[in-house]
TIDREN-195889 format. One line per field, with one value per residue (C-alpha): residue number from 1; residue in one letter; x, y, z. Coordinates in steps of 0.25 Angstrom, whole numbers, plus 5000, padded with zeros to 4 digits. Example, Ala and Ser with C-alpha at 12.3 -4.5 7.8 and 13.67 -1.06 7.14 Angstrom:
nr <- [1	2]
rest <- [A	S]
c1 <- [5049	5055]
c2 <- [4982	4996]
c3 <- [5031	5029]
This chain:
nr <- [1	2	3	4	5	6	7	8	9	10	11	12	13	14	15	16	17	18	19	20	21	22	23	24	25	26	27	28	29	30	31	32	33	34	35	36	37	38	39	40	41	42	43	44	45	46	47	48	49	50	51	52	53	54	55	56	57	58	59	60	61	62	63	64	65	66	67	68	69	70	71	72	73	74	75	76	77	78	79	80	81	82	83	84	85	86	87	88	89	90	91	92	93	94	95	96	97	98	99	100	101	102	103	104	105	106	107	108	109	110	111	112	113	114	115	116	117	118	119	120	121	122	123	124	125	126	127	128	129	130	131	132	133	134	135	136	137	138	139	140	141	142	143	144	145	146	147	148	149	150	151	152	153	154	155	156	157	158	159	160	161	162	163	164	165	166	167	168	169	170	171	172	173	174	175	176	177	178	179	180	181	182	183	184	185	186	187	188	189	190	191	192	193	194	195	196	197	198	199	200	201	202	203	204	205	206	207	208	209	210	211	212	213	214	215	216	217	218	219	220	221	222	223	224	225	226	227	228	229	230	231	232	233	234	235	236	237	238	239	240	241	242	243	244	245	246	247	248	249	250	251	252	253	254	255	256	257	258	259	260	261	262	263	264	265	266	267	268	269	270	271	272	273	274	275	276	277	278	279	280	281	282	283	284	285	286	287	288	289	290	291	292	293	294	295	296	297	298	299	300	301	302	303	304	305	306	307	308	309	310	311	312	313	314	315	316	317	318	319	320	321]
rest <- [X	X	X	X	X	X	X	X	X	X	X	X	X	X	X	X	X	X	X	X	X	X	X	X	X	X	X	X	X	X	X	X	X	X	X	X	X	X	X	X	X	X	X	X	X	X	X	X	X	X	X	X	X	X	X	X	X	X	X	X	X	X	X	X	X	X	X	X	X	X	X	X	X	X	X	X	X	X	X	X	X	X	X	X	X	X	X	X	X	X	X	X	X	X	X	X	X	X	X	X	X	X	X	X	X	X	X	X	X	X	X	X	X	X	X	X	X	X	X	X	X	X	X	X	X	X	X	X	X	X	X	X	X	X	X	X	X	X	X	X	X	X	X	X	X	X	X	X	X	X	X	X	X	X	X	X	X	X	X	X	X	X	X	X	X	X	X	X	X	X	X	X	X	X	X	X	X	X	X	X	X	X	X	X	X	X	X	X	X	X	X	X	X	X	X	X	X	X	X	X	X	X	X	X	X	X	X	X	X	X	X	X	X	X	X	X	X	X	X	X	X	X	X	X	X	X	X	X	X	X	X	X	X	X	X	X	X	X	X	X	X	X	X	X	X	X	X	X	X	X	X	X	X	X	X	X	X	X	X	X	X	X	X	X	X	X	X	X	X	X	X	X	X	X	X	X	X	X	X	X	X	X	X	X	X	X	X	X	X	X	X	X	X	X	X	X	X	X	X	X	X	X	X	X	X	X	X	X	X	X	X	X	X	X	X	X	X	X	X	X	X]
c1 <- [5112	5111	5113	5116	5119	5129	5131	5136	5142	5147	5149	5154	5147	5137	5135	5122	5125	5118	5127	5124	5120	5130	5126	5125	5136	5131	5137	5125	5115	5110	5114	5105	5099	5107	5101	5105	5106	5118	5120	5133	5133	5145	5144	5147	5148	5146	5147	5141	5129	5126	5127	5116	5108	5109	5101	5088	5093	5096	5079	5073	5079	5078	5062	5061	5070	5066	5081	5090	5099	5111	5119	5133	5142	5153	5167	5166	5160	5171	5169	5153	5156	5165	5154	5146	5155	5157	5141	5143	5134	5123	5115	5122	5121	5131	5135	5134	5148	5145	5135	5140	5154	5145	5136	5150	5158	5149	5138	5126	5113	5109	5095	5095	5098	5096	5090	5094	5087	5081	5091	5099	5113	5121	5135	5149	5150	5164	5168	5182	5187	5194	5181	5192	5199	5186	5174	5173	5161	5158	5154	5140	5133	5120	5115	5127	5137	5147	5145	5152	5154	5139	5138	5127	5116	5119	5110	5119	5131	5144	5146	5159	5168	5177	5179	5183	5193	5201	5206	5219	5226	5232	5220	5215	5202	5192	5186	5174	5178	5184	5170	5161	5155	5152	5165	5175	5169	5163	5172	5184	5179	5174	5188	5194	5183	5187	5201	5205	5214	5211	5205	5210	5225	5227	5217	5221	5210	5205	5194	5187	5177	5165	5158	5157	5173	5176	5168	5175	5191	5186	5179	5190	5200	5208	5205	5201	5191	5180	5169	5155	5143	5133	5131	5140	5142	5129	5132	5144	5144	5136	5149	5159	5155	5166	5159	5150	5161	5173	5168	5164	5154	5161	5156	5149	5151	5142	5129	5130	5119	5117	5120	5112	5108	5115	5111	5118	5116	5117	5105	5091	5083	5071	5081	5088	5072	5072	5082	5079	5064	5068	5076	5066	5056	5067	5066	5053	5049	5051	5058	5068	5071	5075	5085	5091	5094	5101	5110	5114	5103	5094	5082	5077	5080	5078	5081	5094	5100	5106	5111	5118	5124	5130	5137	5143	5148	5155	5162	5165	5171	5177	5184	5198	5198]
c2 <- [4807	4800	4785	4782	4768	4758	4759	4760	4770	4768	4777	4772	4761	4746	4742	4733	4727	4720	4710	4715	4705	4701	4710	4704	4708	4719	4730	4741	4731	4734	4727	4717	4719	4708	4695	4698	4711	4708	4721	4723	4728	4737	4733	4744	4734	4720	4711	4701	4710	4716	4703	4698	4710	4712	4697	4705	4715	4703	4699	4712	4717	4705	4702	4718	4720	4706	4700	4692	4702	4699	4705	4706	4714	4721	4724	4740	4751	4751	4739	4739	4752	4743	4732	4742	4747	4733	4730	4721	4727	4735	4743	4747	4751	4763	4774	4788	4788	4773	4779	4789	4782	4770	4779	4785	4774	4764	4773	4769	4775	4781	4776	4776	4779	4775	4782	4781	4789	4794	4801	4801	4803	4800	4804	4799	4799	4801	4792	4792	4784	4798	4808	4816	4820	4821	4824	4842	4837	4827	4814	4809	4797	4792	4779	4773	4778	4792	4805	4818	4832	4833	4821	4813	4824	4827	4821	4823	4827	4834	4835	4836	4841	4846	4833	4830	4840	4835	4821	4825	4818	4804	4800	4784	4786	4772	4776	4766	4762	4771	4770	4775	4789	4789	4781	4788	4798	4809	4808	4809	4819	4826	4825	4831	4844	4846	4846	4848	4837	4825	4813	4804	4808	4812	4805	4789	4783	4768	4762	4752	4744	4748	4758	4748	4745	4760	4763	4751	4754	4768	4759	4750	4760	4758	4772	4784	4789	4782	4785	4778	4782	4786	4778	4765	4762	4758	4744	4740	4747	4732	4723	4734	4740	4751	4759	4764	4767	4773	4779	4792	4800	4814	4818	4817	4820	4826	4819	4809	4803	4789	4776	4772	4764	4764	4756	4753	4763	4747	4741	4745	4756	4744	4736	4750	4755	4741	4740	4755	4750	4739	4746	4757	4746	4739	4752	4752	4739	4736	4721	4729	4740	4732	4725	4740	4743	4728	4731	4746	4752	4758	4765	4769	4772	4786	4790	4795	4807	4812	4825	4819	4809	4822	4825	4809	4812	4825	4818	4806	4814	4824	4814	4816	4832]
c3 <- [5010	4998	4997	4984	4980	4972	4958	4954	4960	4956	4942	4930	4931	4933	4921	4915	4903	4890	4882	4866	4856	4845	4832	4817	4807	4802	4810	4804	4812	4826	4838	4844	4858	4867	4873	4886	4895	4902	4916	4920	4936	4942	4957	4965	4978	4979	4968	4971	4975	4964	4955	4964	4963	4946	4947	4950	4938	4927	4933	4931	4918	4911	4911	4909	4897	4890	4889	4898	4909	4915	4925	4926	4934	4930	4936	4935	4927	4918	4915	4914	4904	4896	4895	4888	4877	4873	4871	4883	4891	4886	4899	4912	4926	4929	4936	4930	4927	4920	4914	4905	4901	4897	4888	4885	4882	4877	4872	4884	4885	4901	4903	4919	4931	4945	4956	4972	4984	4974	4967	4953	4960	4970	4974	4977	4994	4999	5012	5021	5033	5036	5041	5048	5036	5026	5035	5039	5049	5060	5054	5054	5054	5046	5047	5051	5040	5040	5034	5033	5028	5025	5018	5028	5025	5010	4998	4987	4984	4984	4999	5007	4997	5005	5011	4997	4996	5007	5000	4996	4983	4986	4996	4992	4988	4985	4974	4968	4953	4942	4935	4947	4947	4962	4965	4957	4947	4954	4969	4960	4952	4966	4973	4960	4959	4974	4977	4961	4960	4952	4957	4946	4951	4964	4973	4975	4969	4973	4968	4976	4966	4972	4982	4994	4993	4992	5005	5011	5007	5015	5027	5027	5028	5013	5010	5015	5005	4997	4987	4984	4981	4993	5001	4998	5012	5016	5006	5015	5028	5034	5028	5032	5046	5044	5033	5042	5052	5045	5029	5031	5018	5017	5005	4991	4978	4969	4963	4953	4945	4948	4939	4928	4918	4904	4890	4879	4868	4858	4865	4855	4861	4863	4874	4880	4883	4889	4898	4901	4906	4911	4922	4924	4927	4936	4946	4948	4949	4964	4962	4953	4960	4971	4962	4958	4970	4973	4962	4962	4972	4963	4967	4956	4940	4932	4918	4916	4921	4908	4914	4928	4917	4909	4925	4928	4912	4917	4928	4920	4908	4918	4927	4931	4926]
């Protein structure tokens, strides 16, 4: 099965940002390169975890790109998105769905994208406290956490979708955050392709904030369905003994490319390259690396998959229909 960590999630997205510097009158003239990289973090867990974490980031990226980086975190994708549009923030960290509404909204470049288990993807896992309703088979245990339908032995997804079927209109679902591919985007969009209802309308969506409190609103009994990304419960399943006990994976969604890296079309080609470079270099250097993986689990980095981006815009432009 394929264990595929927190961004995140979650979607549409963390967001790294660059503060601009101010421009002269003259409108014609181009705008400076800024003083001071400022990344914008969405956490997809704790926060004060990640704020830890983005110190080795602010390190790294700063001796490599030549200027003076500081991380911040943001409240949400939305608002990491917004923080672009307004030349606040000039590079993020994002889900796909992130991705393409920043390049959308706010005209950012897709440089990178991250690797895990080594794969591009990952997928949306579907998890219940009700495996009598949900789970067709007997439920199987894999190093110490619950699987059903298929779902311990399969790699990728979509799996159990006839599981999927069976969550009538009106059931409470704890969704991640309206902007999170693998917590909102693509299960809704699943649910909605399966049963031909809309998602938007007839399901009672809640969104939890972030993957670890939706797998915990299912543990703890608030609702009876959750979403996350595979396999979020391993980050709580130590504070919260009854993840391991009472959520149940019975199914996935399909594939979705993995979060990435966007930079702001404004920034000069010589600083883009730059920041480009100077994360390439973060993943393969072995202090960095170990700092990726802090922050949002990051194995790895690759060029960008234009081509699984073209899907996430698909979903995103088609979400709802």
């Amino acid at each position: 099965m394929l264990r595929t960590p927190r961004l995140l999630a979650v979607g549409a997205a963390a967001s790294l940002a660059l503060s601009l510097a101010a421009c002269g009158e003259d409108s014609t003239a181009p705008a400076e390169d800024p003083e001071e990289i400022v990344l914008s973090l969405v956490p997809s867990g704790d926060v004060d975890s990640i704020t830890e974490s983005a110190k080795g980031l602010e390190s790294f990226l700063s001796d490599k790109i030549g200027i003076p980086v500081r991380a911040e975190v943001t409240e949400s994708y939305a608002a990491a998105i917004v923080a672009m549009k307004a030349d606040q923030a000039q590079v993020a960290m994002l889900g796909p769905i992130g991705m393409v509404q920043a390049e959308d909204q706010a005209g950012a470049v897709p440089v990178l994208q991250s690797v895990r288990f080594g794969s591009g993807t990952y997928h949306t896992q579907w998890f219940t406290n009700d495996p009598e309703t949900y789970c067709a088979d007997e439920v199987k245990v894999v190093e110490g956490f619950k699987y059903c339908n298929g779902t311990d032995a399969a790699e990728t997804g979509p799996v159990g979708e006839e599981a999927i079927a069976k969550i009538e209109p009106g059931t409470s679902i704890a969704f991640v955050d309206q902007g999170s591919a693998s917590g909102y985007y693509y299960p809704a969009t699943q649910w909605g392709q399966v049963t031909g209802g809309d998602a938007l309308v007839d399901l009672d969506a809640q969104f939890a904030g972030d993957h670890d409190a939706a797998v915990l609103a299912v543990a703890r009994g608030d609702y009876p369905i959750g979403v996350s990304f595979d396999d979020a419960r391993e980050e709580v399943a130590a504070d919260e003994p009854k993840v391991a006990s009472e959520v149940v994976v019975f199914a996935y969604s399909t594939e979705i490319p993995n979060d990435g890296i966007v930079v702001a079309a404004g920034l000069s080609k010589e600083l883009r390259t730059k920041v480009t470079d100077a994360f390439t270099a973060m993943a393969k250097d072995p202090k960095g690396l170990k700092t990726l993986e802090a922050v949002y689990e990051i194995e790895g980095l690759e060029k960008v998959d234009t081509a699984a981006l073209k899907k996430a815009k698909s979903v995103e432009e088609n979400f709802g229909e």
